[in-house]
TORKOL-4160 file (C-alpha; in steps of 0.2 Angstrom, whole numbers, padded with zeros to 4 digits, m for minus):
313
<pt num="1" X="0082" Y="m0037" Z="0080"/>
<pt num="2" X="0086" Y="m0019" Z="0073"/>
<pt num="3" X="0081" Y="m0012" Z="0055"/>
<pt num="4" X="0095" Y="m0014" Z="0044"/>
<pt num="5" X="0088" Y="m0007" Z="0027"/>
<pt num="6" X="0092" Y="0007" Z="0019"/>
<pt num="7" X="0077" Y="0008" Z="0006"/>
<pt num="8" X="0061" Y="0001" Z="0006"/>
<pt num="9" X="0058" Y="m0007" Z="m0011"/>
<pt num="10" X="0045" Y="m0021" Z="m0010"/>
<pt num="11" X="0038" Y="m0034" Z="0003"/>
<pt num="12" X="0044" Y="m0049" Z="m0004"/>
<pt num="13" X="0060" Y="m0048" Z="0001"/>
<pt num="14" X="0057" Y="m0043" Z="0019"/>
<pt num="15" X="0057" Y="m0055" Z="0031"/>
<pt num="16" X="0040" Y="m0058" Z="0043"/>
<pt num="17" X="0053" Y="m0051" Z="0057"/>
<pt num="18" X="0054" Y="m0035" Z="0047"/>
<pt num="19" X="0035" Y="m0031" Z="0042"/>
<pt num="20" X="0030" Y="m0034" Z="0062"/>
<pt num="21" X="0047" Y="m0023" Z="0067"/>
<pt num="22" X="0038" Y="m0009" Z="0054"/>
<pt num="23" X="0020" Y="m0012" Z="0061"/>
<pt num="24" X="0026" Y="m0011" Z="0080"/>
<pt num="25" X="0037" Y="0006" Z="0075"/>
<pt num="26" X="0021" Y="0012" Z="0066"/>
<pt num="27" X="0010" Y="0008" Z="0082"/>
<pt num="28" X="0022" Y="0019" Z="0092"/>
<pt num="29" X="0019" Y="0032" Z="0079"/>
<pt num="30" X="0000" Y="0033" Z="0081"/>
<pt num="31" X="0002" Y="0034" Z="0099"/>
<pt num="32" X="0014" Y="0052" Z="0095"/>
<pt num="33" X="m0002" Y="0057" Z="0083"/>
<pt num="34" X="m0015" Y="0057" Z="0098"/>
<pt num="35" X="m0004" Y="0068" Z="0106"/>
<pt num="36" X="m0006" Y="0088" Z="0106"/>
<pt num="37" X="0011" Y="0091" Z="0098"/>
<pt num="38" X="0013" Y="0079" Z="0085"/>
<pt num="39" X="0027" Y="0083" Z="0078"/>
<pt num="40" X="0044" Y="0071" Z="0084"/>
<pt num="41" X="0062" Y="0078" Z="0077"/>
<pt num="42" X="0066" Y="0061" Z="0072"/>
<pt num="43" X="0073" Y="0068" Z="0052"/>
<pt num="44" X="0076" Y="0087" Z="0058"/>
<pt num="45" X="0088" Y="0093" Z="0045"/>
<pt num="46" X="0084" Y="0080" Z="0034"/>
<pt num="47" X="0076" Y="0083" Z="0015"/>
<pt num="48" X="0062" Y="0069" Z="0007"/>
<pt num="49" X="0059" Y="0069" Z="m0009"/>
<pt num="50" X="0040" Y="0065" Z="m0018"/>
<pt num="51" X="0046" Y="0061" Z="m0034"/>
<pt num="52" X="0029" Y="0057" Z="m0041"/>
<pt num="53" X="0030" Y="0053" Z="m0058"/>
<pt num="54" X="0011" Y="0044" Z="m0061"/>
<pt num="55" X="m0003" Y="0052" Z="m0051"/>
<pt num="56" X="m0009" Y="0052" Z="m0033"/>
<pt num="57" X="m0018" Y="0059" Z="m0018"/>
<pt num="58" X="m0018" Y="0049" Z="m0006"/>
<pt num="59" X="0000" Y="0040" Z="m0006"/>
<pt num="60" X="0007" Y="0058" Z="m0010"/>
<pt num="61" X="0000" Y="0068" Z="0005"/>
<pt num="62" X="0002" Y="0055" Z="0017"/>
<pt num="63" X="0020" Y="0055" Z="0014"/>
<pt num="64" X="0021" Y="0072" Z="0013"/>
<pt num="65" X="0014" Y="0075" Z="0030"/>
<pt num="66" X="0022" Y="0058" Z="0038"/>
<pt num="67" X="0039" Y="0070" Z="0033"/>
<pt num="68" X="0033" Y="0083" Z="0041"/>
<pt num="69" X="0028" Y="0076" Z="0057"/>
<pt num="70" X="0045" Y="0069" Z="0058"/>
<pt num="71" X="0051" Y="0087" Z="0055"/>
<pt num="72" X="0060" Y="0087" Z="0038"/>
<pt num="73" X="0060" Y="0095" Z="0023"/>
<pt num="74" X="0048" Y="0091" Z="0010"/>
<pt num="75" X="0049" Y="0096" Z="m0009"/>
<pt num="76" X="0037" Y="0088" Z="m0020"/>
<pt num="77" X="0041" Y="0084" Z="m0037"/>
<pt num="78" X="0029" Y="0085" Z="m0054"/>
<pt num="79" X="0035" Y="0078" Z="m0068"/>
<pt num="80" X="0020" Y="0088" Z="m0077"/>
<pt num="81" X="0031" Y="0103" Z="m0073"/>
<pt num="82" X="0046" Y="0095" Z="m0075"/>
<pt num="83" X="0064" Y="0093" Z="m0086"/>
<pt num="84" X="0055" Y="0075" Z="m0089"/>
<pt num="85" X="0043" Y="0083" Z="m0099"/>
<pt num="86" X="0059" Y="0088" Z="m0109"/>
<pt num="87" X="0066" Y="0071" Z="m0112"/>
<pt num="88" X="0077" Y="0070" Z="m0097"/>
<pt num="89" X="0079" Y="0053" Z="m0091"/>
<pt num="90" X="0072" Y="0046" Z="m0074"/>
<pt num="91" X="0090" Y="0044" Z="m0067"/>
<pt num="92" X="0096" Y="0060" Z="m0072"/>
<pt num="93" X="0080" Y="0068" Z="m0062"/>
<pt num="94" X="0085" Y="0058" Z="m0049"/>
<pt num="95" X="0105" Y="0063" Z="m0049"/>
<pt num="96" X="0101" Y="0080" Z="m0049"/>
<pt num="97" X="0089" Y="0080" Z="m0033"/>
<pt num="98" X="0102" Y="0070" Z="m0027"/>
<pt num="99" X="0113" Y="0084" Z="m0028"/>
<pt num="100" X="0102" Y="0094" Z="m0017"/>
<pt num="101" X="0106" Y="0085" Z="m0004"/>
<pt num="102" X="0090" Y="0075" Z="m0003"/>
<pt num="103" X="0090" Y="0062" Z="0009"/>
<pt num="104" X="0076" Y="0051" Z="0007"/>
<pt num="105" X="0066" Y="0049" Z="m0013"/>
<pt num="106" X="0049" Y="0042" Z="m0013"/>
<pt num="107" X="0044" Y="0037" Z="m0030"/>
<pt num="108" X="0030" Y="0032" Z="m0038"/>
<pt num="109" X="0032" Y="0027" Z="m0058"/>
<pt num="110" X="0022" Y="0017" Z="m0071"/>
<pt num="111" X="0039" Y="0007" Z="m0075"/>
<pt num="112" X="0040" Y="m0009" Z="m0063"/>
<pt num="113" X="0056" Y="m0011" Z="m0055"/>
<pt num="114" X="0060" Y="0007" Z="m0056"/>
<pt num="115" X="0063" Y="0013" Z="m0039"/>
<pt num="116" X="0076" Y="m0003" Z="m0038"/>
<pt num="117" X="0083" Y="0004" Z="m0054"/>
<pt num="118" X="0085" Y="0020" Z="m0043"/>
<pt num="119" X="0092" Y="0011" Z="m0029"/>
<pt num="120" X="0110" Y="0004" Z="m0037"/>
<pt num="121" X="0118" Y="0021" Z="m0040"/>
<pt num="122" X="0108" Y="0033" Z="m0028"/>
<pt num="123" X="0117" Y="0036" Z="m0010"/>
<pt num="124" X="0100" Y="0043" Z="m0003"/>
<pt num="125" X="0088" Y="0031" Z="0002"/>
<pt num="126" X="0072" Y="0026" Z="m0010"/>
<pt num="127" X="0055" Y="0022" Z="m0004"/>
<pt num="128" X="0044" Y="0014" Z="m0017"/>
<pt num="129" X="0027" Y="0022" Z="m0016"/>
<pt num="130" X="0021" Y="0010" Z="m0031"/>
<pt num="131" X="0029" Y="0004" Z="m0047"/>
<pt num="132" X="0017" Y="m0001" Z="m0062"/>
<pt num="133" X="0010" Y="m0017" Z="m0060"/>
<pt num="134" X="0023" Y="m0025" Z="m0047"/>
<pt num="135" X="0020" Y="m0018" Z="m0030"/>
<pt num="136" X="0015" Y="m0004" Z="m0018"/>
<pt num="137" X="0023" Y="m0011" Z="0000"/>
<pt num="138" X="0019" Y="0003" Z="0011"/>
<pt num="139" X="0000" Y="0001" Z="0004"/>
<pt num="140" X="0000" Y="m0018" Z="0011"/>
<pt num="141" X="0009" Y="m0014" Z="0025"/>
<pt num="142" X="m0004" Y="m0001" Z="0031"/>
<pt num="143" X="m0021" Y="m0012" Z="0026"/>
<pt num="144" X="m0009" Y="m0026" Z="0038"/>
<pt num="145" X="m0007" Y="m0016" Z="0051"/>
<pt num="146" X="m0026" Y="m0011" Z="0052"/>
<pt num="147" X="m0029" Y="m0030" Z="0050"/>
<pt num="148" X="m0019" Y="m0033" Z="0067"/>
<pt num="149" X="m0028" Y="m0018" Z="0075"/>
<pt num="150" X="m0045" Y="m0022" Z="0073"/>
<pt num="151" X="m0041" Y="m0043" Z="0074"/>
<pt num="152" X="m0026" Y="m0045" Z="0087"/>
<pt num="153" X="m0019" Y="m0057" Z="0073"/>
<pt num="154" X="m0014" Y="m0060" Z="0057"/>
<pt num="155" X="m0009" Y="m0079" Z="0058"/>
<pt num="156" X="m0026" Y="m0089" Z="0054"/>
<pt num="157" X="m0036" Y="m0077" Z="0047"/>
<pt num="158" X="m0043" Y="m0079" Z="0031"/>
<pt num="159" X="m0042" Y="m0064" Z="0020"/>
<pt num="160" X="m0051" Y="m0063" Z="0002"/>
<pt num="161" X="m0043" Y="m0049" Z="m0010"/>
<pt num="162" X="m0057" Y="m0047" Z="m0023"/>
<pt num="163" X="m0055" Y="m0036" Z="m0041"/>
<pt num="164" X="m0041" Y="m0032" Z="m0051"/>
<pt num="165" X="m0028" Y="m0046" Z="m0046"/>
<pt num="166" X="m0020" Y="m0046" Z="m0062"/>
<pt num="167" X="m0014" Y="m0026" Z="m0065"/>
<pt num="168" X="m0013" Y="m0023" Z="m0046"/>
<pt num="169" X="0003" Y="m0018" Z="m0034"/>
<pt num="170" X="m0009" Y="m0019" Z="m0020"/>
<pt num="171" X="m0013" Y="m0036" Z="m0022"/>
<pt num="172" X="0003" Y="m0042" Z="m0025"/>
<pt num="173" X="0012" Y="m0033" Z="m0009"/>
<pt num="174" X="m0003" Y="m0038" Z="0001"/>
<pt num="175" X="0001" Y="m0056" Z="m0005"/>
<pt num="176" X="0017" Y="m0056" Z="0001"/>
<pt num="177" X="0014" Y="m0047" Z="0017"/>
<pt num="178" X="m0001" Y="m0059" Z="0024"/>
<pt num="179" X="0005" Y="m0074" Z="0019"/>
<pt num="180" X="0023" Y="m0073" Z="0027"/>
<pt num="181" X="0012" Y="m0068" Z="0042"/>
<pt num="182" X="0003" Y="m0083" Z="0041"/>
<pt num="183" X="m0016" Y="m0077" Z="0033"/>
<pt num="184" X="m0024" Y="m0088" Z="0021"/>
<pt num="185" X="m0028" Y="m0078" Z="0006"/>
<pt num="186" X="m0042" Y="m0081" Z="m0008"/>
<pt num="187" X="m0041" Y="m0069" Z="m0023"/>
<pt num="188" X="m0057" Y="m0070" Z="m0033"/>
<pt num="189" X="m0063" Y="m0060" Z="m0049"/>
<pt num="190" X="m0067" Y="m0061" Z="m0069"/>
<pt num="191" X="m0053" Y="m0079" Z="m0075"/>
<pt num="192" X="m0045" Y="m0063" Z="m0086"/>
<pt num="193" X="m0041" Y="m0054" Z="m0070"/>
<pt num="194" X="m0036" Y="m0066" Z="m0058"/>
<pt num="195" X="m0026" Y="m0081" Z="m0067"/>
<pt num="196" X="m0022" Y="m0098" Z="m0059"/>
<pt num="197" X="m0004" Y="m0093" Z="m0057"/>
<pt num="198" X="m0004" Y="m0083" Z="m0043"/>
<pt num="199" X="m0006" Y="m0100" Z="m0033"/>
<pt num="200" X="0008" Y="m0100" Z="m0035"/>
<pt num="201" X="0012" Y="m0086" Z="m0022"/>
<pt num="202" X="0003" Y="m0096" Z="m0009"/>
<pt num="203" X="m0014" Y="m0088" Z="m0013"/>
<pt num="204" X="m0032" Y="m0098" Z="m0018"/>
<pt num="205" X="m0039" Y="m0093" Z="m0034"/>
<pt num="206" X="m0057" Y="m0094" Z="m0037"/>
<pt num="207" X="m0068" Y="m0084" Z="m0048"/>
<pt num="208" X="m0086" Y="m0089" Z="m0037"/>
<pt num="209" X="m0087" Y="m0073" Z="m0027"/>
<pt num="210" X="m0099" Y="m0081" Z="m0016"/>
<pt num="211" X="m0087" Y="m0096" Z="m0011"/>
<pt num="212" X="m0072" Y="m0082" Z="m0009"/>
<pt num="213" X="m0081" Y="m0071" Z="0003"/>
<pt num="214" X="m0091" Y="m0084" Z="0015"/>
<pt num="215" X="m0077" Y="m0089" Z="0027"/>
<pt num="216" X="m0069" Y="m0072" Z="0026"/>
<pt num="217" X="m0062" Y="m0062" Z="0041"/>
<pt num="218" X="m0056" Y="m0048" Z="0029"/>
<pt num="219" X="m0063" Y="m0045" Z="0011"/>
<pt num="220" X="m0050" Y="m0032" Z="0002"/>
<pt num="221" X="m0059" Y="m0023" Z="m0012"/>
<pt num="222" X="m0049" Y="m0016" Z="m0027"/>
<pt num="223" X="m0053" Y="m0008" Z="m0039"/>
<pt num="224" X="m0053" Y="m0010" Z="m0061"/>
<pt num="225" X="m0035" Y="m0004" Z="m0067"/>
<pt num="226" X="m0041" Y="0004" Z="m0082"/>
<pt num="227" X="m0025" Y="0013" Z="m0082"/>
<pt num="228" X="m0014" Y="m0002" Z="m0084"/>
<pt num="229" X="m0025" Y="m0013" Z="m0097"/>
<pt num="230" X="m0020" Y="m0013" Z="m0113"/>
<pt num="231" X="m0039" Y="m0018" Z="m0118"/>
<pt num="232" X="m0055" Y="m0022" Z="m0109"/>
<pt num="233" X="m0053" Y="m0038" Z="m0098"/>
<pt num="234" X="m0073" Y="m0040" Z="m0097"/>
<pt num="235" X="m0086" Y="m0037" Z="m0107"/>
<pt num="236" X="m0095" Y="m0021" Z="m0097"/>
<pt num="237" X="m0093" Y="m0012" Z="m0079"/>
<pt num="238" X="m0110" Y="m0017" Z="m0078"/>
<pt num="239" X="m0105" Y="m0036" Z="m0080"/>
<pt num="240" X="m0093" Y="m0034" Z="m0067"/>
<pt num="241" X="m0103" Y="m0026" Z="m0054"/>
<pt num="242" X="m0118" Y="m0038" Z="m0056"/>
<pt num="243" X="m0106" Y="m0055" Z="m0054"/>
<pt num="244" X="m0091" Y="m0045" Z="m0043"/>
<pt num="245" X="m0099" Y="m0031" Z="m0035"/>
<pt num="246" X="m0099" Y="m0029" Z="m0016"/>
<pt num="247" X="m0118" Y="m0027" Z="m0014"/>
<pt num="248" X="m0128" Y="m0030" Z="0001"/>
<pt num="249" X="m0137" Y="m0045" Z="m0003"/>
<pt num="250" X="m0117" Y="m0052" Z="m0004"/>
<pt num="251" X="m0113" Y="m0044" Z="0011"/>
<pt num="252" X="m0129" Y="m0052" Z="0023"/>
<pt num="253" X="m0121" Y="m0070" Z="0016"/>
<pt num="254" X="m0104" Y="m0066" Z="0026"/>
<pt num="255" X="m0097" Y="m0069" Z="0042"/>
<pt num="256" X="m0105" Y="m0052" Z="0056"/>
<pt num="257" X="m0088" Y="m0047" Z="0059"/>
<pt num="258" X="m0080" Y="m0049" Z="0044"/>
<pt num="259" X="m0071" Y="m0031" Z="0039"/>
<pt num="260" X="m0073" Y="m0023" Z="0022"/>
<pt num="261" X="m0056" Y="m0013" Z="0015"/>
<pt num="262" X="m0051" Y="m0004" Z="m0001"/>
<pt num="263" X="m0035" Y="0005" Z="m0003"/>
<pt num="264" X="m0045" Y="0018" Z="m0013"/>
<pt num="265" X="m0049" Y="0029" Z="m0024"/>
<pt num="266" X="m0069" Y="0017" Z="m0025"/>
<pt num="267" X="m0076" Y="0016" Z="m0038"/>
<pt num="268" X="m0093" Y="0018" Z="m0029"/>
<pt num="269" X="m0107" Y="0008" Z="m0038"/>
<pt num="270" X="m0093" Y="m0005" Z="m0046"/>
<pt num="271" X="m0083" Y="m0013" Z="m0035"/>
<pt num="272" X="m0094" Y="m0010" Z="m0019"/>
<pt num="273" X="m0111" Y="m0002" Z="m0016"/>
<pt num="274" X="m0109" Y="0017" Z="m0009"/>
<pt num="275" X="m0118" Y="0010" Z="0007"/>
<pt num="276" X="m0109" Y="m0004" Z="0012"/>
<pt num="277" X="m0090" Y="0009" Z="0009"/>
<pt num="278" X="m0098" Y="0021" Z="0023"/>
<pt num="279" X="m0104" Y="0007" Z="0034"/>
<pt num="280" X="m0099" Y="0000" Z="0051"/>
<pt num="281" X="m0090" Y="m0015" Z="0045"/>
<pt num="282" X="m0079" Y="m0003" Z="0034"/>
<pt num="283" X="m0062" Y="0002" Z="0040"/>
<pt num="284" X="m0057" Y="0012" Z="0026"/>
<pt num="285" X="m0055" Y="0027" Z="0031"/>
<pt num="286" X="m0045" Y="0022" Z="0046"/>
<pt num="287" X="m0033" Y="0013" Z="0032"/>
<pt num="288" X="m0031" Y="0032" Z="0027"/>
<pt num="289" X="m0026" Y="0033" Z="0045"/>
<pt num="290" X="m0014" Y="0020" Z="0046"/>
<pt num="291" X="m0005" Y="0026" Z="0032"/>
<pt num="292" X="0001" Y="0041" Z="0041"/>
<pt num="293" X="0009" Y="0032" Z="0055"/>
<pt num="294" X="0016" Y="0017" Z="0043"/>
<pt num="295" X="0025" Y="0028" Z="0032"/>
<pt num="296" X="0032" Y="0038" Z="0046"/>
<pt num="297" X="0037" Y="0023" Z="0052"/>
<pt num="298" X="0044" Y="0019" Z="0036"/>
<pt num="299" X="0054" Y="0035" Z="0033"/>
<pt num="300" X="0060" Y="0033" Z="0052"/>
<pt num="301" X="0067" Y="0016" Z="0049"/>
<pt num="302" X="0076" Y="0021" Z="0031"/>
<pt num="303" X="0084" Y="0036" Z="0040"/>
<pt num="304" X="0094" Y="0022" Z="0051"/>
<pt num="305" X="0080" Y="0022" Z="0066"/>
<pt num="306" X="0082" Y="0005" Z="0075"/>
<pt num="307" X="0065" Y="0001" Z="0081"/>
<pt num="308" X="0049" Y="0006" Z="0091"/>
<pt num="309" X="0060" Y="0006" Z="0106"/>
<pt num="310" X="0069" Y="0023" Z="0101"/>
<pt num="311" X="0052" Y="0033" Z="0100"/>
<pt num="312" X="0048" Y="0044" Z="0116"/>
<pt num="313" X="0033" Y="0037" Z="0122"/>
């Protein structure tokens, strides 16, 4: 099959085709980033767009530099310093860096749904790069693809996403991702944070942190959302770290192999002891890693890029 999209605006409506036909163009990406030049001509002449309207590191200067690897031109956008700051509206913004010939937009927002707002009168492409509380699809694709890097497999494994379900993107965009791939996925925290309903997205839902983390292959730390709540979902961080916390007395109870990821920033102390983020099992930084080749995978498909088969090797 070839890549027919023109944005990239969530995982659930991506086939399993899709996600694997993004992670096999994002593998032939990495290959290009061991090289000495590392720079491909894939969007020469082209413009991208960081239209970051809620904070970020991480997503923000992956994208940056996944744009320039492919050799476009980057302008990065702060609504801090900004005609948003004046009341201009998000589609007006948008319009007028249309009207600079951008190309491709990445946006980030607080309002769900807003890069598909984007998407029904904008000619350029849009990239979601994580709206509010809905989803963040180049975050689940990149913790996938290091998934079948370091396991051969996504189909059968059993994957526990622990923290945050509730107020989290991640969660829900890696839902989506490992479940049309076949994964078995346990989410487990505080009942405030992780409600019964997302069974009904194909997940299993406990809140026995033990239970959730003895069978599994992966276990996908997230972090509290404190910028999302509207009021405290549990009585204390300290409350949260002793009955949720990734310590190492939990750890020695699961499997030798089983991998440890966060999509970052850690909250070191909270959601996982500072020892267990740096050690062995931990493939967090090489997310970071990932990311780079996902999203310019992700920019290379958008642009109208039919596949890993058009990449010189």
């Amino acid at each position: 099959m070839t890549w027919n999209r023109k944005h990239l605006l969530d995982i659930e409506s991506l086939s399993a085709a899709e996600i694997m036909m993004v992670l096999d163009t994002a593998r032939a990406f990495k290959a290009v980033g061991a090289r000495a030049i590392k720079k491909v001509p894939a969007l020469r002449g082209k413009t991208v767009v960081n239209l970051f309207v809620e904070p970020s590191t991480r997503t923000r200067i992956s994208f940056e530099l996944a744009a320039q690897r492919l050799t476009a031109d980057v302008i990065n956008f702060s609504a801090e310093a900004s005609s948003l700051k004046k009341g201009e509206t998000l589609k007006d913004t948008a319009r007028n860096l249309e009207a600079l010939n951008a190309d491709i937009i990445i946006i980030r927002h607080s309002a769900s749904g807003a890069p598909h707002f984007l998407a029904r009168f904008l000619n350029a492409s849009v990239i979601n790069a994580g709206d509010g509380a809905h989803e963040h699809p180049t975050q689940a694709l990149l913790d996938t693809f290091t998934i079948l890097e370091k396991k051969g497999k996504i189909a059968g494994l059993h994957v526990t996403i622990l923290g945050d379900i509730l107020y989290s993107r991640v969660a829900r965009s890696n839902i989506w991702a490992l479940t049309k791939l076949g994964a078995k996925v346990t989410l487990c925290g505080p009942s405030t944070l992780v409600p019964k309903i997302f069974e009904q997205m194909g997940c299993r839902v406990t809140h026995n942190v033990d239970e959730a983390i003895a069978d599994a292959d992966i276990i996908n730390l997230l972090r509290i959302q404190h910028e999302r709540q509207r009021k405290s979902m549990f009585p204390s961080l300290g409350e949260y770290t002793s009955l949720f916390g990734l310590n190492k007395a939990r750890l020695e109870k699961t499997k030798p192999d089983a991998l440890i990821m966060h999509p970052g920033p850690i909250n070191r102390g909270v959601e996982i002891d500072s020892e267990i983020a740096d050690c062995s099992r931990s493939v967090i930084l090489e997310q970071v890693t990932n990311g780079l080749a996902v999203r310019m995978a992700v920019l290379f498909l958008v642009n109208g890029g039919k596949g890993p088969q058009e990449i010189a090797a």
